[in-house]
VOPAGU-2260 file (C-alpha; in pm, 1 decimal, decimal comma):
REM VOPAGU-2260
SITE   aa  ch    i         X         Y         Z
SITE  UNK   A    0   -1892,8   -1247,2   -1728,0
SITE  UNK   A    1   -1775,7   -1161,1   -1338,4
SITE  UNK   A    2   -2042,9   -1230,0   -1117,4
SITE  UNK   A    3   -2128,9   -1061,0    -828,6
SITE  UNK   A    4   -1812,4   -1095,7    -544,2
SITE  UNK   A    5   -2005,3   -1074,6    -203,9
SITE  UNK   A    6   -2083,9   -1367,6     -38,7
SITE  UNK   A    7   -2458,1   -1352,5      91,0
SITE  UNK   A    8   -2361,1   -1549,8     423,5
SITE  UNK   A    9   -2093,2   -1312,3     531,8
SITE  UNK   A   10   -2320,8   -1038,4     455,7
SITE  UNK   A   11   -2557,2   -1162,2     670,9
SITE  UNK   A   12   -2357,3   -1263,9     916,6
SITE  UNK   A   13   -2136,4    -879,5     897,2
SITE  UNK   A   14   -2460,7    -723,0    1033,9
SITE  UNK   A   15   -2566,9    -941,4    1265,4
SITE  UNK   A   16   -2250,2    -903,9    1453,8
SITE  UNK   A   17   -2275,9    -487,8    1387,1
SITE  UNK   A   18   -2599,4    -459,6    1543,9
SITE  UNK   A   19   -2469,7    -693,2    1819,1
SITE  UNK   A   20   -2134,6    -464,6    1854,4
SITE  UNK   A   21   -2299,0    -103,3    1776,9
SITE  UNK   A   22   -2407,6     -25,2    2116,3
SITE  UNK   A   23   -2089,2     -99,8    2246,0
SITE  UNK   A   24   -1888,9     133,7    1972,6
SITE  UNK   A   25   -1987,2     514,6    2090,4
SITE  UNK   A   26   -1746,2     502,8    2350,4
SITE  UNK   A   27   -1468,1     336,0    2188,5
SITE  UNK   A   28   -1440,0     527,1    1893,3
SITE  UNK   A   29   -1186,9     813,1    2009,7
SITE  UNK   A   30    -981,2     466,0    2086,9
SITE  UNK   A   31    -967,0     347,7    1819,6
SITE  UNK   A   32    -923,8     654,4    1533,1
SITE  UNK   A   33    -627,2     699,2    1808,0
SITE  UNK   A   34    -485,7     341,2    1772,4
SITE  UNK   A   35    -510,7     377,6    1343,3
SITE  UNK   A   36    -281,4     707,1    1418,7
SITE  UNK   A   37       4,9     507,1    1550,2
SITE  UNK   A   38     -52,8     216,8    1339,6
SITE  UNK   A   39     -39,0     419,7    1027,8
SITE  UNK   A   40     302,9     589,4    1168,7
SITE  UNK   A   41     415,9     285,0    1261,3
SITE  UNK   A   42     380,4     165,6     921,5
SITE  UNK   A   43     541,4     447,7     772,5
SITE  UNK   A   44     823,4     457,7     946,3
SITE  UNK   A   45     941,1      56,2     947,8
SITE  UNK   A   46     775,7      24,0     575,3
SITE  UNK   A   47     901,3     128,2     236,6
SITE  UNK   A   48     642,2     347,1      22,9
SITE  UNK   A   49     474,6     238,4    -261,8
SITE  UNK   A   50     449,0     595,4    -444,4
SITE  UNK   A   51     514,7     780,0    -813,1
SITE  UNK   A   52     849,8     892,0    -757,3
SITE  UNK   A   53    1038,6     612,5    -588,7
SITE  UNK   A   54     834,9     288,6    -769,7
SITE  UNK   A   55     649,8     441,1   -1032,3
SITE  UNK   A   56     556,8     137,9   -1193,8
SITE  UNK   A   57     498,8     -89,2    -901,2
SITE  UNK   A   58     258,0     245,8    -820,0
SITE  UNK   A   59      75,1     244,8   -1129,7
SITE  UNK   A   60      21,3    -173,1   -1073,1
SITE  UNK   A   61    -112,9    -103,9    -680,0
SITE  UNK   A   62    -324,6     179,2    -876,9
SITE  UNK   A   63    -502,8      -6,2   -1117,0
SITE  UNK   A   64    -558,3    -287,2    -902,7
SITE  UNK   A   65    -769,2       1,8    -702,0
SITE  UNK   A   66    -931,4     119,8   -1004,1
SITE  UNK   A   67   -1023,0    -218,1   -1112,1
SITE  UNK   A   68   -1216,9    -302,5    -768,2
SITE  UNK   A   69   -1371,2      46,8    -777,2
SITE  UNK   A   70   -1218,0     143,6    -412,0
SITE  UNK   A   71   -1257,5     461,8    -366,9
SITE  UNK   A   72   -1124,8     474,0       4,0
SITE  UNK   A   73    -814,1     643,0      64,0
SITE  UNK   A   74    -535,6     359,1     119,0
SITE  UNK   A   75    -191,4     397,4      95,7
SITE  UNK   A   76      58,8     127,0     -27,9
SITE  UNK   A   77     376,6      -5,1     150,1
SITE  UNK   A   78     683,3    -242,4     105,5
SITE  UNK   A   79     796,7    -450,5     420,5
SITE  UNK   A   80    1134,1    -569,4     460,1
SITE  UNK   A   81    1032,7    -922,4     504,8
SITE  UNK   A   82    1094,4   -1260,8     336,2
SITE  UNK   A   83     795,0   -1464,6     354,2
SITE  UNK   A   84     586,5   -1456,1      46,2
SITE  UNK   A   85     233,7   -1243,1     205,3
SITE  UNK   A   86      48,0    -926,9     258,0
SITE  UNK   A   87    -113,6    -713,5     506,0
SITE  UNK   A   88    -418,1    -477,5     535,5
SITE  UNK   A   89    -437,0    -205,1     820,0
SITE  UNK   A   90    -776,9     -50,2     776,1
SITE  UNK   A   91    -901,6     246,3     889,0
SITE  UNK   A   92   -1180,7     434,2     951,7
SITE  UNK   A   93   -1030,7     805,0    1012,9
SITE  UNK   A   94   -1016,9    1057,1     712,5
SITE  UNK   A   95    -716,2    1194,3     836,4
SITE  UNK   A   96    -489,5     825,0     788,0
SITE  UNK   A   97    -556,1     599,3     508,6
SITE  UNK   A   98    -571,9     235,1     520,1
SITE  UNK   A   99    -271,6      75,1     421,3
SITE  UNK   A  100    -188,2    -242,4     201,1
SITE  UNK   A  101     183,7    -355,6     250,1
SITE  UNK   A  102     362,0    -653,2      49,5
SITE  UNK   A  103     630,6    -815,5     123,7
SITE  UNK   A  104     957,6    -781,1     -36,8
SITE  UNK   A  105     993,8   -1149,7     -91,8
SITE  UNK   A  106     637,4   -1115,8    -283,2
SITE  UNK   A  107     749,4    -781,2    -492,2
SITE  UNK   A  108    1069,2    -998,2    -637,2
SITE  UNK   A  109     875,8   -1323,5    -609,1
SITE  UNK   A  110     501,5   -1281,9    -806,1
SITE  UNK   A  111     452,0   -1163,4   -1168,4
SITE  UNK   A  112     273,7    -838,8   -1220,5
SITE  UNK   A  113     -57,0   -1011,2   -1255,0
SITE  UNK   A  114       2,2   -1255,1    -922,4
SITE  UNK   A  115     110,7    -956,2    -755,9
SITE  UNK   A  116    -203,7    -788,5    -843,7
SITE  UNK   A  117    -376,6   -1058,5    -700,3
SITE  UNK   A  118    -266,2   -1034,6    -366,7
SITE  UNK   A  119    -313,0    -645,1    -362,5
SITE  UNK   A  120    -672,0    -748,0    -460,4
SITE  UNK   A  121    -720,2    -991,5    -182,0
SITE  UNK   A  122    -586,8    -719,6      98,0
SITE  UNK   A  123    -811,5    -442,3     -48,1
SITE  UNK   A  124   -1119,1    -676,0     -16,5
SITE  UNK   A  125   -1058,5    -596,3     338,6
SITE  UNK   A  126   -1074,7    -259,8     307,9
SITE  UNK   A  127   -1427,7    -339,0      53,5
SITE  UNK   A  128   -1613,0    -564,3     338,7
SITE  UNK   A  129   -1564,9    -345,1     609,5
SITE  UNK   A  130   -1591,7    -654,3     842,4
SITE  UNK   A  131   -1244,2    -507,4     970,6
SITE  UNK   A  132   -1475,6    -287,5    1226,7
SITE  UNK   A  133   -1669,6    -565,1    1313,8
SITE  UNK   A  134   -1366,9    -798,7    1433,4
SITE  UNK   A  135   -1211,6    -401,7    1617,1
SITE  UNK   A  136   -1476,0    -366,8    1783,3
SITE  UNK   A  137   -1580,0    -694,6    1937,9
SITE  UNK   A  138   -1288,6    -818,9    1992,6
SITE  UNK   A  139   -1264,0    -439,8    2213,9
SITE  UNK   A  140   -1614,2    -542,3    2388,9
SITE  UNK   A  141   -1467,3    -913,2    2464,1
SITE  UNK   A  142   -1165,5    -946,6    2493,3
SITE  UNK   A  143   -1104,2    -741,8    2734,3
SITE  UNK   A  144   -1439,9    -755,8    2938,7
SITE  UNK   A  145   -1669,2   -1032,9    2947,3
SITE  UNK   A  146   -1701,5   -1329,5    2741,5
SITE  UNK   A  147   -1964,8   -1303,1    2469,6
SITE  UNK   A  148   -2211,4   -1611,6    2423,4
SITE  UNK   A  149   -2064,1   -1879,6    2289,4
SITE  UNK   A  150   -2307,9   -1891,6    1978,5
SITE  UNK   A  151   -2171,9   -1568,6    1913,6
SITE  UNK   A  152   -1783,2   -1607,6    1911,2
SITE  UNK   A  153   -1906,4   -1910,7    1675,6
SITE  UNK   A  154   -2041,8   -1632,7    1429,7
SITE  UNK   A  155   -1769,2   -1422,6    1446,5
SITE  UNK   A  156   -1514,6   -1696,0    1340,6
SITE  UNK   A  157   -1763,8   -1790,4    1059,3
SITE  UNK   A  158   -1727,6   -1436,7     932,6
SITE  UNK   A  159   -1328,6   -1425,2     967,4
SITE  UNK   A  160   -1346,8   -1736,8     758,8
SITE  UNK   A  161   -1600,9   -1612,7     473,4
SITE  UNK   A  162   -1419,5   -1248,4     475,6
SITE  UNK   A  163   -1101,4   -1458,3     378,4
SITE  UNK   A  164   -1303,6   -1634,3     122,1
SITE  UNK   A  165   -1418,9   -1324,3      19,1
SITE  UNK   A  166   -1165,6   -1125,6     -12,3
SITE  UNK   A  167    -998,6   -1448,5    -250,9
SITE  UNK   A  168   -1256,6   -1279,1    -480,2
SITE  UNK   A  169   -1120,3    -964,2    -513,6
SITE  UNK   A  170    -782,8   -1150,9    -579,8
SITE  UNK   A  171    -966,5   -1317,3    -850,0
SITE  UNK   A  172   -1111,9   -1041,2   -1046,0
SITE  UNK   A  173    -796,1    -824,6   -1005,5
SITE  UNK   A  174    -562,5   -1014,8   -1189,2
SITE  UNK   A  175    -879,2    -951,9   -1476,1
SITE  UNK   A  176   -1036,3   -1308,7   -1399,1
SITE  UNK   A  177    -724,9   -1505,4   -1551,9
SITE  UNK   A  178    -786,8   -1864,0   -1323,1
SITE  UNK   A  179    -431,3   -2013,4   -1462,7
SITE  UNK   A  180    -286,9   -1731,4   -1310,1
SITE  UNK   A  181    -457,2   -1780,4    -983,3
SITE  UNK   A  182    -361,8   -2148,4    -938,7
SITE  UNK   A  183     -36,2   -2015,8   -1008,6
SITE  UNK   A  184     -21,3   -1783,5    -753,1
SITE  UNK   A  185    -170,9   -2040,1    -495,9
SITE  UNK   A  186     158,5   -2240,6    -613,3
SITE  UNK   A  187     422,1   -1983,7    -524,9
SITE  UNK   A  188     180,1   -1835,1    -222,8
SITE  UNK   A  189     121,7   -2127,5     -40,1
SITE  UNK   A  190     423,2   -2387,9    -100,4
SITE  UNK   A  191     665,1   -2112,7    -307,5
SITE  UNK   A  192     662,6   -2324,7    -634,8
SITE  UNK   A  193     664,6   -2219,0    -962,1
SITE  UNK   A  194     444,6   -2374,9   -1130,7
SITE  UNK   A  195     535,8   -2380,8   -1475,4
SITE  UNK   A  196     916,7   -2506,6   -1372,3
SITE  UNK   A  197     739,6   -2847,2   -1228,0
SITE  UNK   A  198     506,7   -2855,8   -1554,6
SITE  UNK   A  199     238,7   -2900,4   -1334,7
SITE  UNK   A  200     -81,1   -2818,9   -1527,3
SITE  UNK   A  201    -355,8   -2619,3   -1380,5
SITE  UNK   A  202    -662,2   -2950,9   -1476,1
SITE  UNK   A  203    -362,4   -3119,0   -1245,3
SITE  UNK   A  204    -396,3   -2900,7   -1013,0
SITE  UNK   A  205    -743,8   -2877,9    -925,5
SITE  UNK   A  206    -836,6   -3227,6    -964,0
SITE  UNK   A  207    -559,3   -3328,6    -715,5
SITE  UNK   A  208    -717,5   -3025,4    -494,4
SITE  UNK   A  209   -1041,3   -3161,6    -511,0
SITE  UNK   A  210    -928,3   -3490,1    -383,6
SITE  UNK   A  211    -746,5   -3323,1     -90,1
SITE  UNK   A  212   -1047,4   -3080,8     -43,7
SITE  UNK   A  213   -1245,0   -3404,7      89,2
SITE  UNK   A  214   -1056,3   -3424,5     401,2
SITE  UNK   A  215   -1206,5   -3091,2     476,2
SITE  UNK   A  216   -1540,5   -3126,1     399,6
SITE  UNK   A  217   -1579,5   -3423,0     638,1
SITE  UNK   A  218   -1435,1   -3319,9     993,0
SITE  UNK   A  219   -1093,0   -3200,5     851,3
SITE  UNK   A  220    -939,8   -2894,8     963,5
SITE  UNK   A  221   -1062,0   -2581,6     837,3
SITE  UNK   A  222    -869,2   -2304,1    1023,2
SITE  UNK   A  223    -835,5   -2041,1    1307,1
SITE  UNK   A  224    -862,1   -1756,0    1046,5
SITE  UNK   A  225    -809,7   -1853,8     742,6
SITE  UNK   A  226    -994,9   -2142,4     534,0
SITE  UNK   A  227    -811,1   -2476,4     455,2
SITE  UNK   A  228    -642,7   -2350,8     116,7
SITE  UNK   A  229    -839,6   -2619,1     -73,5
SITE  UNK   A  230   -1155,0   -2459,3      31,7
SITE  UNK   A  231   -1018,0   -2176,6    -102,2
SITE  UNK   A  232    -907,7   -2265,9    -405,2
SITE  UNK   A  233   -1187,5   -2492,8    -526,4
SITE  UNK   A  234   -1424,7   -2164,5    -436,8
SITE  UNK   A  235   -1235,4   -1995,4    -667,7
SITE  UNK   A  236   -1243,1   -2240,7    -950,6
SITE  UNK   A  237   -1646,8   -2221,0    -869,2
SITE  UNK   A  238   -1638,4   -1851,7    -890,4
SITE  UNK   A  239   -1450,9   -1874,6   -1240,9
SITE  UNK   A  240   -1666,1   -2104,0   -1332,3
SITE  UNK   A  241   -1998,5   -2062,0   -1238,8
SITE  UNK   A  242   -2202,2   -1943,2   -1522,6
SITE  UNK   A  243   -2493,4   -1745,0   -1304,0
SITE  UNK   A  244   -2449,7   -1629,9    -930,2
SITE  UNK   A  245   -2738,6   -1878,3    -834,4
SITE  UNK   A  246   -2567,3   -2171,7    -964,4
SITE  UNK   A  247   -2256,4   -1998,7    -772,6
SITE  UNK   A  248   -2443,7   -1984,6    -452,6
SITE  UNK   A  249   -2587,0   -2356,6    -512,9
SITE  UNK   A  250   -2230,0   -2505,5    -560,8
SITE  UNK   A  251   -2044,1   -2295,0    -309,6
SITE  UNK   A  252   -2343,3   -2435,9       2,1
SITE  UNK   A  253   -2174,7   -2745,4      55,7
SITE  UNK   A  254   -1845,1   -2545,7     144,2
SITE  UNK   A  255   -2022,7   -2292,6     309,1
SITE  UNK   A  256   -2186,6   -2554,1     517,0
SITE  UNK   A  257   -1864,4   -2775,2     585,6
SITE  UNK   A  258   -1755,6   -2348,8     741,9
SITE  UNK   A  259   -2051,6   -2322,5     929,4
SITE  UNK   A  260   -2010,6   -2663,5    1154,5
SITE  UNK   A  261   -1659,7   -2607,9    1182,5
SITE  UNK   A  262   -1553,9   -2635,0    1550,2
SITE  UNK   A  263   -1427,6   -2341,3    1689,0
């Protein structure tokens, strides 16, 4: 049984910050629909496209990766010429240019269908949380005016954090909730190892990560944007795990807490 994806915290946290940011949007709007028009062309043109005629099957995978998350928004999908082993998501808001998930090359040649699904499932949790508009917008209000409280900035890298954690999620339950195939993905993702050529067991694995995930929970470094990967990771074993999304939410406080007094 897949339980339920969102994490309440970042939820919480997502409108905060909106109802901090909304009075601040009217004006910028125009902006930025016109900034997603040039980022969507600039995509297109530096970007190979994912589509039925010239990768029909790597089309069909991007498809039912969409399918499987129910996202209905309008995204596009895109190849980029580069060799590091990653993804991207440029969201957008405008009805006339989709959002657009692009993989890398090195990924496309790299992952297996299902690990590949698994990063197209992480970048469309962006497009699912919305907290995209958030970060637009008040990083539009404060970036280039004046500072916003301290307290707040705190927030807002909380929620960059938990969308991350999130969006690992989305990863999880696209590649149909396989967890050896996750830690196998974190292999080649994060270090570019194939796991099954070093024999290195996924119980191996996680009990090693839970030994390194220590360091993090007590003053270790957690990350400008991105979680420590063994936050990550042993949040996804909990989400595979779990047997009832209030034993989830128990289990995941202490790393949700160790996010929360991170320093910023």
């Amino acid at each position: 049984m897949n339980l339920n994806p969102v994490i309440p915290q970042r939820k919480t946290l997502h409108k905060r910050l909106w109802n901090f940011v909304q009075p601040y949007t009217t004006f910028q709007i125009d902006q930025e629909l016109e900034e997603q028009k040039f980022a969507y062309l600039d995509e297109s043109c530096y970007n190979f496209p994912i589509d039925q005629d010239t990768t029909p099957a790597l089309y069909q995978l991007c498809q039912s990766v969409k399918e499987r998350l129910h996202v209905t928004d309008n995204v596009d999908f895109k190849i980029a010429g580069n060799m590091q082993l990653n993804g991207s998501c440029t969201p957008s808001a405008s009805k006339e240019f989709p959002s657009i998930i692009t993989v890398s090359i090195s990924a496309v040649n790299t992952l297996t269908d299902d690990e590949l699904a698994i990063l197209i499932g992480h970048e469309l949790g962006h497009v699912i949380t919305k907290d995209w508009l958030v970060q637009f917008f008040f990083h539009k209000r404060f970036d280039d005016a004046e500072r916003a409280p301290q307290f707040r900035w705190h927030q807002f890298h909380i929620l960059e954090l938990l969308s991350e954690m999130e969006a690992d999620r989305y990863g999880y339950l696209a590649c149909g909730s396989k967890l050896d195939t996750y830690i196998s993905y974190q292999y080649k993702f994060r270090g570019g190892i194939d796991q099954q050529r070093f024999g290195v067991s996924t119980d191996t694995f996680l009990k090693a990560n839970q030994r390194l995930m220590q360091k993090f929970m007590h003053g270790g470094w957690l990350g400008k944007q991105h979680p420590a990967n063994a936050l990550r990771i042993e949040a996804i074993r909990l989400f595979a795990t779990c047997k009832t999304d209030r034993e989830l939410e128990t289990k995941m406080q202490p790393i949700i807490d160790s996010i929360e007094n991170c320093d910023d």
